[in-house]
GUTOR-37184 format. One record per atom (N, C-alpha, C): residue number from 0; residue in one letter; z, x negated, y. Coordinates in steps of 0.001 Angstrom, whole numbers, plus 500000, padded with zeros to 6 digits. Atoms other than C-alpha are relative to their C-alpha. Example, Ala and Ser with C-alpha at 12.3 -4.5 7.8 and 13.67 -1.06 7.14 Angstrom:
BEGIN
nr,rest,up,east,north
0,A,500000,499110,498810
0,A,507800,487700,495500
0,A,500000,499100,501200
1,S,499940,500820,498810
1,S,507140,486330,498940
1,S,500730,500770,501090
This chain:
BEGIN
nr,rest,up,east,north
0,X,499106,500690,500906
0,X,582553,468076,026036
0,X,500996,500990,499410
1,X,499146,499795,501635
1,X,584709,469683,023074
1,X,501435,499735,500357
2,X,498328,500601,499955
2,X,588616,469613,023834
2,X,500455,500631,499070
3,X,498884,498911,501481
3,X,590572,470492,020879
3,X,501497,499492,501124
4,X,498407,499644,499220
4,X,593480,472395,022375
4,X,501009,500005,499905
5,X,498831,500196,500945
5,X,595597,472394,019719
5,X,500890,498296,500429
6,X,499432,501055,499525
6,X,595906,468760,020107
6,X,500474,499300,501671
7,X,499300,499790,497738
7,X,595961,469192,024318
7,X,501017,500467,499986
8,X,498721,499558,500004
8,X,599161,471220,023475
8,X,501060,499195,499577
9,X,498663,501243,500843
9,X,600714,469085,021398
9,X,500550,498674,500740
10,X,499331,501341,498527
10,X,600410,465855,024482
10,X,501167,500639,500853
11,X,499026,499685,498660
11,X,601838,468545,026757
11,X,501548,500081,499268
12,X,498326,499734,501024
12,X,605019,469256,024082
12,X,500398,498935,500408
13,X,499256,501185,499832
13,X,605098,465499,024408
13,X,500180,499473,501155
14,X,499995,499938,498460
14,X,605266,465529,028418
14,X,499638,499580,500318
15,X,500904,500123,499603
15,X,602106,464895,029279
15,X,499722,500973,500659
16,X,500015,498896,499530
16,X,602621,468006,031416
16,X,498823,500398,500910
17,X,501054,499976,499055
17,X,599722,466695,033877
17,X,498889,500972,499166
18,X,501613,499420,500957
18,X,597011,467789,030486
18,X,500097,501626,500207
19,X,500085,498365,499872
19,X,598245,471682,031419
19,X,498859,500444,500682
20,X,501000,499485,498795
20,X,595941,471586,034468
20,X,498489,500556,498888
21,X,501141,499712,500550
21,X,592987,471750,031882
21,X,500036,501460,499682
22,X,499896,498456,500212
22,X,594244,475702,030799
22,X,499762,500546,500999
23,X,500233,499252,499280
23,X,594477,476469,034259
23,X,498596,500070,500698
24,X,500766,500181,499335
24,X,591123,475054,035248
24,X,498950,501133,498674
25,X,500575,499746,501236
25,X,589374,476315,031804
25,X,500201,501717,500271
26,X,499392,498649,499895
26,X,591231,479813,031653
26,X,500083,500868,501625
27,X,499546,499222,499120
27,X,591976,480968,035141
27,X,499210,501181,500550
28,X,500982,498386,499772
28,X,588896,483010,036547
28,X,500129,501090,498588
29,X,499533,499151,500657
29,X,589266,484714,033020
29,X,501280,500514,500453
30,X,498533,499663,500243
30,X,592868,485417,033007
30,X,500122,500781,501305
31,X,500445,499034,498635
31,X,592244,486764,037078
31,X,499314,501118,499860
32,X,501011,498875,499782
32,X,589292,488980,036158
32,X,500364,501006,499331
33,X,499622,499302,500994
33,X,591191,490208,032929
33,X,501605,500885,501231
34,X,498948,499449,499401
34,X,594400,491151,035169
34,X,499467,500973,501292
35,X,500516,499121,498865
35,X,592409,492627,038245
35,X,499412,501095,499408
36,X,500625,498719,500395
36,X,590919,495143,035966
36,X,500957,500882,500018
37,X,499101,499124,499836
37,X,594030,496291,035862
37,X,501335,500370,501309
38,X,499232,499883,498420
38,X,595909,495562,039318
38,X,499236,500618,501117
39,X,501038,500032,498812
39,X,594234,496796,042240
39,X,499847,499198,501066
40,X,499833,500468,499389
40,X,595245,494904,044638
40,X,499604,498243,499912
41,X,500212,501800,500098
41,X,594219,491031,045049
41,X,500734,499584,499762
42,X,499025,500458,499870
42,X,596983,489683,045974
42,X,500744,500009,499332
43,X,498717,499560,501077
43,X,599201,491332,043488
43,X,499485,498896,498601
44,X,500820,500850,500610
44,X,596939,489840,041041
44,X,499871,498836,499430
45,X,500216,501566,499781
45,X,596503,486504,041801
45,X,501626,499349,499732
46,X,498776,500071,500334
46,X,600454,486561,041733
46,X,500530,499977,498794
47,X,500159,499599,501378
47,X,600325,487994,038171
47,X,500230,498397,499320
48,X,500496,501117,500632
48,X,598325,485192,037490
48,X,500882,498944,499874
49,X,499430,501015,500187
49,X,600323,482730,038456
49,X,501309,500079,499385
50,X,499079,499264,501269
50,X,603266,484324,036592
50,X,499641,499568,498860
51,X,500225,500024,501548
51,X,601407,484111,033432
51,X,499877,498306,499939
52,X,500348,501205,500403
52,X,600340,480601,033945
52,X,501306,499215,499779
53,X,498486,500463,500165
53,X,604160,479757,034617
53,X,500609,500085,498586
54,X,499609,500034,501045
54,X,605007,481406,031467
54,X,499566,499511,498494
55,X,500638,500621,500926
55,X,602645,480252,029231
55,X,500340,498529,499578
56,X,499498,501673,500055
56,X,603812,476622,029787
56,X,501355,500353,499820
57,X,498190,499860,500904
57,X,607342,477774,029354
57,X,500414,500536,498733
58,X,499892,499897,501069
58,X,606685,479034,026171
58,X,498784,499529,498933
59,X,500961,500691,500630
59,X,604046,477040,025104
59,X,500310,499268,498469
60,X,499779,500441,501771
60,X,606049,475843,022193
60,X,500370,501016,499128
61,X,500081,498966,500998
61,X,606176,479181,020884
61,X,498493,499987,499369
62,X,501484,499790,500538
62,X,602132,479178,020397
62,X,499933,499228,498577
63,X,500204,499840,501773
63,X,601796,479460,016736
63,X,498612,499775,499273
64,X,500812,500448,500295
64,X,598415,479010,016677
64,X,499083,500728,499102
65,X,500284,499115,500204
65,X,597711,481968,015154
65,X,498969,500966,500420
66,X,500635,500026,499416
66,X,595615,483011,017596
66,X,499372,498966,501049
67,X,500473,501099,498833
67,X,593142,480904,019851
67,X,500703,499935,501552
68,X,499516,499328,498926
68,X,594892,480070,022873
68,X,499531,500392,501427
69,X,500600,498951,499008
69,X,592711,481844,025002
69,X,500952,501313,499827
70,X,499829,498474,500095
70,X,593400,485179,023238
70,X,501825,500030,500520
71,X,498773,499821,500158
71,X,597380,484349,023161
71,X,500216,500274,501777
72,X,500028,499711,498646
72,X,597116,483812,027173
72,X,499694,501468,500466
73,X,500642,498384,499557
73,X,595186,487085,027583
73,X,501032,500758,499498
74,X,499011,498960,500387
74,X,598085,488516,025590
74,X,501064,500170,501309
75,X,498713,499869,498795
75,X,600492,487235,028196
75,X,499697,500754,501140
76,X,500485,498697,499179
76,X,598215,488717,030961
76,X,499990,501517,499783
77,X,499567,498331,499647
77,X,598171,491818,029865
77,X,500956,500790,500033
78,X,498674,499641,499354
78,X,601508,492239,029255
78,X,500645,500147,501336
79,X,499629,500410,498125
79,X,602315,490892,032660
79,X,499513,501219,501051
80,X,501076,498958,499477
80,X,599708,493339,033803
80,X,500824,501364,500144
81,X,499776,498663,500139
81,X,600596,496229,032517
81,X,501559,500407,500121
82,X,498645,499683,499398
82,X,604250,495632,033407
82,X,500308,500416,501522
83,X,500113,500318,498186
83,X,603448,495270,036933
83,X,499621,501703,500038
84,X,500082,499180,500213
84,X,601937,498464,036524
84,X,501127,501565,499774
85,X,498903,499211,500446
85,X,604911,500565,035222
85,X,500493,499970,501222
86,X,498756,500386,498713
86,X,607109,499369,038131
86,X,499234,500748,500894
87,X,501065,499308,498882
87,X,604344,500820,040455
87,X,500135,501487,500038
88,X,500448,498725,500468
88,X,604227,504210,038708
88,X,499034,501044,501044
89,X,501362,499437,499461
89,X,600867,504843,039401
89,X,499652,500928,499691
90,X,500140,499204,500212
90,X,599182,507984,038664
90,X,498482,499892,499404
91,X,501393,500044,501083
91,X,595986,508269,035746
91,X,500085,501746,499660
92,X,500418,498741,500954
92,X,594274,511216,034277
92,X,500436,499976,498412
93,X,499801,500018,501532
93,X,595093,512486,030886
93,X,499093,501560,499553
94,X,500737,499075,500153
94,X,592944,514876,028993
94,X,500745,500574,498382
95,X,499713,498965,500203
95,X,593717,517605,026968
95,X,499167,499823,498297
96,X,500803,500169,500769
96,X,592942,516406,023262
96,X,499269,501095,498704
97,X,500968,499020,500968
97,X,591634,519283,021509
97,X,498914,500583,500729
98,X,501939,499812,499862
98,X,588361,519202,023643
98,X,499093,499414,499527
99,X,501076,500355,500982
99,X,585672,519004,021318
99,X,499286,499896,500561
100,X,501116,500285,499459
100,X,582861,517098,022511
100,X,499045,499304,498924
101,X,500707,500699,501412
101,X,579755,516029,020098
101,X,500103,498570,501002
102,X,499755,501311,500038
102,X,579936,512135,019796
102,X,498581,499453,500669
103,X,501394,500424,499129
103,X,576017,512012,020620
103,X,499957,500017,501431
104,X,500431,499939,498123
104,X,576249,513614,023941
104,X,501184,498780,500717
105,X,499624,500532,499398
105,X,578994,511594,024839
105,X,499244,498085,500308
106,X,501215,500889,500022
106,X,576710,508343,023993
106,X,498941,499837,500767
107,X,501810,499740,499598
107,X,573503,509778,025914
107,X,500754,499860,501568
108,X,499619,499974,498245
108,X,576041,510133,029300
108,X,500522,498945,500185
109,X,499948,501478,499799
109,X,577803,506792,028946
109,X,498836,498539,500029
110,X,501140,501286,499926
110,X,574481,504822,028546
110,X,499775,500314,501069
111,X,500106,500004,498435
111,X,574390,504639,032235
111,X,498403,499032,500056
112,X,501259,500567,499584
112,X,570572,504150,033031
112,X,499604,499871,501482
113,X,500384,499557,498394
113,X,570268,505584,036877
113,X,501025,499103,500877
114,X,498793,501050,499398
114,X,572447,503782,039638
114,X,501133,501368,500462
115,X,498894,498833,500327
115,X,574056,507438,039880
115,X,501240,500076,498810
116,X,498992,500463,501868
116,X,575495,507043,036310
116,X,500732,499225,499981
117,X,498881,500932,499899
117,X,576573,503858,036685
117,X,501117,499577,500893
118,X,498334,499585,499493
118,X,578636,505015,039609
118,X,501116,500876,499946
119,X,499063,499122,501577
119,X,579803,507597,037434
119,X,500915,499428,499703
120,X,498968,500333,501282
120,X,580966,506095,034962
120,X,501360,498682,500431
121,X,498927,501288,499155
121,X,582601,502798,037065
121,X,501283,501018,501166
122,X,499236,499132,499723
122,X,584178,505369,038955
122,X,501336,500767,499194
123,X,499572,499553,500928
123,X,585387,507077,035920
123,X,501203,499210,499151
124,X,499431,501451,500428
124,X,586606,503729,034843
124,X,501253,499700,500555
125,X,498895,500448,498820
125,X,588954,503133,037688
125,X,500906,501190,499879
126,X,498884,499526,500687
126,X,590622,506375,036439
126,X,500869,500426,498908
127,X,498986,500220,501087
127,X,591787,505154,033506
127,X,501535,499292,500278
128,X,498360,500374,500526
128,X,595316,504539,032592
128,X,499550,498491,499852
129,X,500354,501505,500038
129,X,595560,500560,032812
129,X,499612,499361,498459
130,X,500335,500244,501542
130,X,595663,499945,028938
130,X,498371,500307,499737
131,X,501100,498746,500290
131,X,592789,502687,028772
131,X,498871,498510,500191
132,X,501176,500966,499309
132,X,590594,500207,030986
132,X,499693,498540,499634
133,X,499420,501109,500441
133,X,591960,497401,029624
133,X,498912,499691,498472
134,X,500913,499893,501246
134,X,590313,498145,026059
134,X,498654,500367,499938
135,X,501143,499724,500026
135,X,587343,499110,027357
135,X,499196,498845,500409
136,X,500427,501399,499037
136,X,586595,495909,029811
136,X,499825,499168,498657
137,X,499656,500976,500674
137,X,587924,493923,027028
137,X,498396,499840,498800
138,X,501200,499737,500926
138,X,585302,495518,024121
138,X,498929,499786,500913
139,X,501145,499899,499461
139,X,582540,496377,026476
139,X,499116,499000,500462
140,X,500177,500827,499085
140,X,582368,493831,029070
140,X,500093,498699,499832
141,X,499658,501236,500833
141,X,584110,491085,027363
141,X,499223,499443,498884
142,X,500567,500196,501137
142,X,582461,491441,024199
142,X,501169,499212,498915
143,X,498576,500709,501159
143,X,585867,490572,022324
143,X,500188,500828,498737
144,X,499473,499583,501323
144,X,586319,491491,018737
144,X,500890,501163,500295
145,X,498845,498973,500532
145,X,588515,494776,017635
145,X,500979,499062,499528
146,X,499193,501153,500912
146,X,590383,491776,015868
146,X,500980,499512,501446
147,X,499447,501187,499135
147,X,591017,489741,019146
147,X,500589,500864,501012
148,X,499397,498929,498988
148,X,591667,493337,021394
148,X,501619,500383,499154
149,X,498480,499757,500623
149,X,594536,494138,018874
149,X,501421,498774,500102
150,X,499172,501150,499633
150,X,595947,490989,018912
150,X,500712,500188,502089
151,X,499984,499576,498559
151,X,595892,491145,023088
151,X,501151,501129,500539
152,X,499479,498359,499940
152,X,597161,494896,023042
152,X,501328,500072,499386
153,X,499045,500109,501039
153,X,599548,494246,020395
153,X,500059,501365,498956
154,X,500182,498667,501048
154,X,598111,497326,018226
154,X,499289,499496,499048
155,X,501200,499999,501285
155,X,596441,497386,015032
155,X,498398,500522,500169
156,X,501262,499814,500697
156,X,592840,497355,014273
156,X,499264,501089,500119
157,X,500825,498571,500056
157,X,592042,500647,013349
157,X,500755,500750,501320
158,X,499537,498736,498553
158,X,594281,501954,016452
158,X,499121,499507,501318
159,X,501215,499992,498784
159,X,591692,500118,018572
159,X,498942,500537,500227
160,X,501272,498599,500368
160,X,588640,502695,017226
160,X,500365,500532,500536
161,X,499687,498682,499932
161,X,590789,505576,017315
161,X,499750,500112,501856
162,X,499880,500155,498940
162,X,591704,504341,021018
162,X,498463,499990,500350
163,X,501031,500118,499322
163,X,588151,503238,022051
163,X,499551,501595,499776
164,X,500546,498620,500298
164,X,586499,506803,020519
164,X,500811,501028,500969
165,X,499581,499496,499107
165,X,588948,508807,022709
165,X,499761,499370,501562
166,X,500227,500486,498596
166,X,589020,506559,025873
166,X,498376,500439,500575
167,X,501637,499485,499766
167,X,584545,507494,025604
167,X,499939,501131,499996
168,X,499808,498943,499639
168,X,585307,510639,025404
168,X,500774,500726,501049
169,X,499468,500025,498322
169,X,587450,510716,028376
169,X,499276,499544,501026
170,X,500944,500167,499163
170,X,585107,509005,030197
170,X,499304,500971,500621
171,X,501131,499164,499947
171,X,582497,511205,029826
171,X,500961,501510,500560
172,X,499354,498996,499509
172,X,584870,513909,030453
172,X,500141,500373,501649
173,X,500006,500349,499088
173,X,585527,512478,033583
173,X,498498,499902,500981
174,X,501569,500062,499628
174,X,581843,511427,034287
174,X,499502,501484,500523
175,X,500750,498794,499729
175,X,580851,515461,034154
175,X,500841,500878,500899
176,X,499508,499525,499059
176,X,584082,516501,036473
176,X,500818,500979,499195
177,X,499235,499228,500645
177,X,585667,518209,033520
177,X,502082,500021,499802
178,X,498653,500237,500113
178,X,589080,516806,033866
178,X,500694,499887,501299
179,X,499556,500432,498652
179,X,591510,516289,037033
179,X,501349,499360,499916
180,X,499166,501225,499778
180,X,593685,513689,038023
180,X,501941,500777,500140
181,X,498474,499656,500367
181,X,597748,514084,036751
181,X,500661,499135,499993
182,X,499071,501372,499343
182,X,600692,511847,037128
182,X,500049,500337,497771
């Protein structure tokens, strides 16, 4: 069955507060799987979560509608996320951007075919910078629009290319042992 959400928001404005449960039942494994990519911890996590779900209903009459409110939620997660993050000051790799790598080879080592590769590269994954991983899960894994990652991210469009094209080239960087881990 079909719920238009728009109009599910609009009962809860009118304090029908019970119709929220449908976001959290609808949304939540997303909004968990999207935040654990970037927490490590469970627990922390799951906490997140319920953070975002808190705030989402407390500013639920900001939703503009502008975006679907899936994506607007996922915005709040990742914010949330990647705040949690900061406070932590965790430690990511950063690479050194005037290493020229052709665009093919990096293509031929990220298509993870072997189960070596693909612990490569998942490996590789886990030392990205939270954003880093964030845009990759989101494109890759997700299969979410450049449109709907900017929105999310709160960057433009074309800074989600530029971003993805570097983050694959870090990968792969990573993948072949060329880079090492820096605060």
């Amino acid at each position: 069955m079909q719920v238009d959400e728009n109009m599910l928001i609009a009962r809860i404005l009118d304090g029908r507060v019970r119709d929220y449960g449908y976001f959290l039942e609808r949304y939540g494994d997303e909004v968990l799987a999207l935040v654990s990519r970037i927490v490590p911890r469970q627990a922390d996590a799951e906490d997140i979560v319920q953070d975002v779900f808190v705030k989402a209903y407390d500013k639920l009459a900001t939703f503009n509608r502008q975006a679907g409110f899936s994506t607007w939620l996922f915005r709040i997660a990742y914010n949330a996320a990647i705040s949690w993050t900061r406070k932590q000051k965790l430690s990511y790799v950063a690479i050194d951007e005037r290493v020229v790598v052709d665009d093919a080879v990096v293509d031929d080592a990220l298509s993870a075919d072997t189960e070596e590769r693909i612990e490569r590269l998942e490996a590789a994954i886990e030392k990205l910078k939270p954003d880093e991983k964030m845009l990759i899960t989101l494109f890759y894994f997700d299969d979410k629009r450049q449109s709907e990652i900017a929105y999310i991210m709160g960057i433009d469009e074309g800074n989600v290319s530029m971003k993805l094209h570097r983050i694959r080239k870090k990968l792969y960087l990573l993948m072949e042992g060329r880079i090492n881990e820096r605060r």
